[in-house]
N, C-alpha and C positions, 0 to 999 in steps of 0.2 A: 504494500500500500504506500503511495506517495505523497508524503505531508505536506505542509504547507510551505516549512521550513526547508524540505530537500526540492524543492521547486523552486526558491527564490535565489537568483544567484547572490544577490547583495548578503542574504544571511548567512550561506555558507563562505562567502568568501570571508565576514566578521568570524564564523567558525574554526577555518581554516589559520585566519591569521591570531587567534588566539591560542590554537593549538600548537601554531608554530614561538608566538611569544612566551608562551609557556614553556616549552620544553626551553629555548633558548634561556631560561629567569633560573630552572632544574640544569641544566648544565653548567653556569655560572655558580652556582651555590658548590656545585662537587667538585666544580675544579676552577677556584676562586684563585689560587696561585697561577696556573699556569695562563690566566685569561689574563691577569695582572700584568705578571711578565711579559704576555705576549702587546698587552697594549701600552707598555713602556717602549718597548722593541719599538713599536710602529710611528709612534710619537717622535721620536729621534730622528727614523727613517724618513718620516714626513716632512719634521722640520728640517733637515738636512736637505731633500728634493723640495721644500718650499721656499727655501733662501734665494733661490736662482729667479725667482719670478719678480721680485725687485727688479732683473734687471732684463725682462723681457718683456714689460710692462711698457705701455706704450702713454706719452703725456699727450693731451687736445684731448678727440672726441667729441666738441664742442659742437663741429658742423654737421649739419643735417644731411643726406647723402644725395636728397632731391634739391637739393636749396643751385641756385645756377654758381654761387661761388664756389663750393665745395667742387661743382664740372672743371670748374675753368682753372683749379688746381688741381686736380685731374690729369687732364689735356696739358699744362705747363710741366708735370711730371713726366709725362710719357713722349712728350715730344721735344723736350729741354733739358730734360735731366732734373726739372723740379726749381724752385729759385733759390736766392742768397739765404744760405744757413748757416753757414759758419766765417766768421768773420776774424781774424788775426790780427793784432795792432801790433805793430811793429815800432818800440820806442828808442831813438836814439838819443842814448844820458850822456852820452860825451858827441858832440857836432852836431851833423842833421843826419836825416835819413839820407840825404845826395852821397855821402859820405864812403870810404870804400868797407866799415865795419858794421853799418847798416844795410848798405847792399848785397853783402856774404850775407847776411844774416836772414834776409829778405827774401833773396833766393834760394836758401837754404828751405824756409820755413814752406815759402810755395812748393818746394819740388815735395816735399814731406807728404801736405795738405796732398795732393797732386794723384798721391799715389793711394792715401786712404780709400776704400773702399767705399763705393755709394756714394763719393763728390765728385763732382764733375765741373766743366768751366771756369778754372781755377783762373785769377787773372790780381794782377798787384799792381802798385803805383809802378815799380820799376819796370815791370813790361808795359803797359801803358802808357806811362805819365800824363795818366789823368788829375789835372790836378784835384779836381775834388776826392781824390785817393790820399792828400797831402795838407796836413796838415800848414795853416799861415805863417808859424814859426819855424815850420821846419822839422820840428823834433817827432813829430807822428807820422805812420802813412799807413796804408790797410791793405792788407792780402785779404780777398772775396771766393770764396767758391760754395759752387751750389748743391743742395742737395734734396731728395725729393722729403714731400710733406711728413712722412713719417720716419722720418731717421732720424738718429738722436746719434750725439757722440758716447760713447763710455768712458769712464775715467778714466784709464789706461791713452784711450785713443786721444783725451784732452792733456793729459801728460805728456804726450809725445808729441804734440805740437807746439808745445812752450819751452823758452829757452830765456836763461839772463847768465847776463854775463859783466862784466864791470863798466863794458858800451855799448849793449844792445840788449834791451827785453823784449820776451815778445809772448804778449798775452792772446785767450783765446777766447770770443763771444760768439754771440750770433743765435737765432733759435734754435739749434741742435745743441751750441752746449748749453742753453737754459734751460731746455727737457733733461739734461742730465744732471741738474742742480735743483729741479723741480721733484725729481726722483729720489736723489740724496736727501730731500727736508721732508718729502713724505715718510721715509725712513725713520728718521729723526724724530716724526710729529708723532709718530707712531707709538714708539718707545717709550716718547715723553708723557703721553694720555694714558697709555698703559698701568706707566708706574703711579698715577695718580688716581685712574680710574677703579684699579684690581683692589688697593688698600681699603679705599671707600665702598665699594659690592664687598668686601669680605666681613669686613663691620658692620656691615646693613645683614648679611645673611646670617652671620654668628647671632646676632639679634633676634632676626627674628624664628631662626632653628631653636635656639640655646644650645649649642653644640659646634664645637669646632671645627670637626670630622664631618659634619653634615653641610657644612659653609661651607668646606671646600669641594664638595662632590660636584656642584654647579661649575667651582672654576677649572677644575679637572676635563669636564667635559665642554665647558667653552674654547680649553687649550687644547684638547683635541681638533674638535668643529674651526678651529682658527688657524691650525698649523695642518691641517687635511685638506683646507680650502684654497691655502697658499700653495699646495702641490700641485693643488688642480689646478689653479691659475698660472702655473707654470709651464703645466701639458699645454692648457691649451694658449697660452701664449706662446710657444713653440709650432703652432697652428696656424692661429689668426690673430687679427692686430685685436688686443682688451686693453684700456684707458687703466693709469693708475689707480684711477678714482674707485675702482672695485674694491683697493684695500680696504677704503674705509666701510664701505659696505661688509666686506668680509669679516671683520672685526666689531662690527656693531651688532648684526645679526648672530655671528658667532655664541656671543655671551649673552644675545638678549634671550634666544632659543635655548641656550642650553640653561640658562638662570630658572625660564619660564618652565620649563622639562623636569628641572630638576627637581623644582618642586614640587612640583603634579607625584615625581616617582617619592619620593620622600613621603608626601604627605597620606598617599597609598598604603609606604611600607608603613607608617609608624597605626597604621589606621586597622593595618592586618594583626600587628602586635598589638594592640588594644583590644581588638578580639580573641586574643589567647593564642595567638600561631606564633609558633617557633621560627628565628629566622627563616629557616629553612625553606619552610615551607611559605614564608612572606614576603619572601623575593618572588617567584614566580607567578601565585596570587595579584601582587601588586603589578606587574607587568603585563598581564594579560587583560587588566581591566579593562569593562567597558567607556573609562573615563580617559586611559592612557591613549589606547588604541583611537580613538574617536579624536582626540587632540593629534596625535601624531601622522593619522591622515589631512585633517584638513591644512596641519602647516606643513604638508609633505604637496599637496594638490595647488598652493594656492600660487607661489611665482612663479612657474614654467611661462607663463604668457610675457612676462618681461622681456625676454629677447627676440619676442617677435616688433615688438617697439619699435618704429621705423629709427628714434633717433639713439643716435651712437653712444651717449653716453648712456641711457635707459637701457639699450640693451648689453651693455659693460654689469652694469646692474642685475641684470637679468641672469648673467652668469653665471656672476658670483652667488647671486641667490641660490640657481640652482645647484652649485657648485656645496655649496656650505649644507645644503637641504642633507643629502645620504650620510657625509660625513658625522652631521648631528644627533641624526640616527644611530649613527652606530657606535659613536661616543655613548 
């Protein structure tokens, strides 16, 4: 005879995915060590492959992809080689730039510029003499080359184009290495909100847990959900162009998901032990609820539509959304 319940697929699949949270809540309990260990392991491993997506992470996203500016940088990329990005100033502290220890220096720094990867139309006051390349006194003049809208210099590559010496320095600008100075302080910003923001959620949850071990289980599994995220935005930054700007998303959802989870499984466990069940049996209990489960689909269902977002940064957003989504899970 076929019930009502084995006819509907929505209740078996609540079914199914209880029976699989259960066992999963029964497995953790008997091999609480080796789940431990293995989610240190992975932690490490993440944050290790999530370090590299700093620097594959791409600064703008700003323009819209239908907008006719966003075309006609485009079209100057693919047929120009992209416009002026990086920009060299060339300072001579002893005479002018006319001089023969500014002109070694100047042709040195163009042939450098010249050869980097991804710039093109390299051009300086000394092969020119342009004068708007030259500064009125004499003492400045600019090496130019172009490069397309989405290249950025790395810090190695902006090191190796600078040079001083006790008659000639020669510094490096332009918007390719500002996207790499842009990338350095979201780094920075990063760190710095961290160390201020972790202290105050720990104090707030110690509060209102009463328990120290219980305050930290939320940020346990925020550093998960936030060093799993940064992996992933590494993959797929190895893929396709994603805006820095997903860090921060990545880290705000990170801990806000795992803060709001954590307490949902907490306030389950301590709900089971109130009823008289032994850890044991209060882990898996509390993981399979109909309150976990039903919370953990709809913040699992709700961002995928982000990246379909026509504009570039929304769907950077969209990413990391759904990037952080499994990871949190499985924190």
């Amino acid at each position: 005879m076929t019930t009502a319940s084995s006819r509907d697929p929505a209740l078996w699949g609540n079914g199914l995915e209880r029976r699989m949270t259960g066992s999963i809540g029964s497995f953790v309990v008997r091999r609480a060590r080796l789940v431990l260990v293995t989610a240190v392991l992975a932690v490490v491993g993440l944050g290790v492959l999530g370090l590299g997506a700093f620097g594959k992470l791409q600064t703008g996203s700003f323009q819209d992809p239908g907008a006719q500016s966003t075309t006609a940088q485009t079209l100057t990329d693919q047929r120009f080689g992209g416009s002026v990005g990086v920009v060299l100033l060339v300072h001579a502290e002893a005479g002018t730039v006319d001089g023969t220890p500014a002109r070694a220096a100047g042709a040195e720094a163009a042939r450098r510029l010249a050869a980097m990867p991804g710039v093109s139309n390299v051009a300086s006051y000394w092969q020119t003499r342009n004068p708007g390349l030259r500064s009125k006194d004499g003492k400045y003049a600019l090496i130019l080359g172009s490069t397309e809208s989405d290249r950025n210099l790395s810090s190695s590559e902006l090191a190796s184009l600078r040079s001083d010496s006790s008659q000639v320095e020669v510094t490096a600008g332009g918007s390719a290495a500002i996207g790499n100075d842009i990338l350095t302080q979201v780094g920075k910003s990063l760190r710095s909100a961290e160390m201020i923001a972790v202290p105050i959620i720990l104090a707030l949850l110690v509060f209102a847990f009463g328990s120290v071990v219980a305050a930290l289980l939320p940020l346990a599994i925020g550093a998960i959900a936030i060093l799993g995220t940064f992996a992933e935005l590494d993959l797929l930054g190895s893929v396709t162009n994603v805006a820095i700007y997903a860090i921060n998303l990545t880290t705000a959802l990170g801990l806000a998901l795992a803060i709001d989870y954590a307490l949902l499984m907490i306030s389950r466990y301590r709900e089971e032990l109130g009823r008289g069940q032994e850890p044991a049996q209060a882990v898996p209990r509390a993981v399979h609820s109909h309150t976990v489960l039903g919370t953990a689909r709809r913040a699992g269902h709700a961002p995928p539509g982000a990246p379909r977002d026509p504009g570039a940064r929304r769907a950077d957003a969209g990413r990391a959304a759904v990037a952080a989504r499994p990871v949190r899970h499985a924190g």
